[in-house]
C-alpha positions, 0 to 999 in steps of 0.5 A: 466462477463462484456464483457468491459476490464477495468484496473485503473492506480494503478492495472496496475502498481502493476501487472506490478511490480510484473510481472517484480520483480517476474518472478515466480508469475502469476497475474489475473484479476477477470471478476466481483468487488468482492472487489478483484482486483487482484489475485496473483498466484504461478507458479504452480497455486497451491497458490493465494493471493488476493489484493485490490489495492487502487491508489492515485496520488502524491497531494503534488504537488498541494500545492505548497506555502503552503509547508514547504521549507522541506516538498517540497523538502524532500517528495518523494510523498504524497497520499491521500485516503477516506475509509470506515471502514467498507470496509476495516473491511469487506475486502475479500483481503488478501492484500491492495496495496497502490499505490502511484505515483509521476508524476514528476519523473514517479516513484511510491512506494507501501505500502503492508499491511494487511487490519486488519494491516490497521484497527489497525493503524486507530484504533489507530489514532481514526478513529474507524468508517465512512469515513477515510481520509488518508494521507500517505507521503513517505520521500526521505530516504524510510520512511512512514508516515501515517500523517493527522493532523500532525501540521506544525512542525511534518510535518516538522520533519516527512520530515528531519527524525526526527519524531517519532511515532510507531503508524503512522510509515508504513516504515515496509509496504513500497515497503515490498512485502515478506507477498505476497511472504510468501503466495505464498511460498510452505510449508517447509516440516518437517525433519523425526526425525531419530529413 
């Protein structure tokens, strides 16, 4: 067991919101990497789920001229994330939390998959192997996008709503913490059938 403390920002602010939305559920820190950051507990420590959380500051910022008037006003926050395939494919967690934070308004959102969900999407997209560059906005109206390599116009469709494409459409995953308390949830006994 390392004999130092250390927590990053995006572990901080999962554990924290669990905590506070979730008074049932008891949060843990693993001693070692494990690639597993966080351990979720039910209340009666009979049930856990393990998360690998994976934080990303808000970059949209940082572009200021080169945004589109939408882009800028209408995206709530935009990350940025370099994967390995292979960590995700290999992943012991049960869960990936994607932590996005916007500075400006002290605000943060979290996307919640599983990590072969994750793999599906990157599949899809044709980032089948090696480094995986992610780029994930969240709108203002509450929806995801995964969007690297969108042009300027669907960049700017994805802003005002108007986008539409299934495969990169992550709104089901965003701030959707049931598949954590579906885990968590003890199992629903079988009615005996009366004879």
């Amino acid at each position: 067991m390392k004999p130092l403390f250390t927590i990053h920002a995006g572990e901080y602010l999962v554990g924290s919101h669990i905590e506070e939305v979730y008074k049932n559920l008891r949060v843990w820190l693993p001693s070692r990497d494990t690639g597993v950051d966080l351990l979720v507990t039910n209340q009666q420590l009979k049930r856990a789920v393990s998360l690998q959380v994976k934080f990303s500051k808000d970059f949209l910022g940082s572009k200021g001229a080169g945004l589109s008037a939408n882009v800028a006003t209408r995206i709530k926050s935009g990350g940025w994330w370099t994967f390995h395939y292979d960590k995700i494919s290999n992943s012991p967690a049960d869960l990936w939390v994607l932590v996005l934070y916007r500075f400006s308004h002290h605000d943060f959102d979290f996307v919640v998959i599983e990590p072969r969900r994750l793999l599906e999407l990157y599949r899809k997209l044709g980032r089948a192997s090696g480094t995986i560059q992610s780029y994930i906005w969240v709108t203002e109206e509450g929806q995801c996008w995964e969007t690297r390599d969108l042009r300027k116009t669907e960049q700017d469709a994805t802003a005002i709503g108007g986008f539409r494409n299934p495969v990169r459409n992550l709104s089901g995953f965003l701030n959707n913490w049931r598949s954590l308390q579906r885990r968590l949830d003890p199992p629903k006994r079988k009615e005996a059938r009366a004879g």
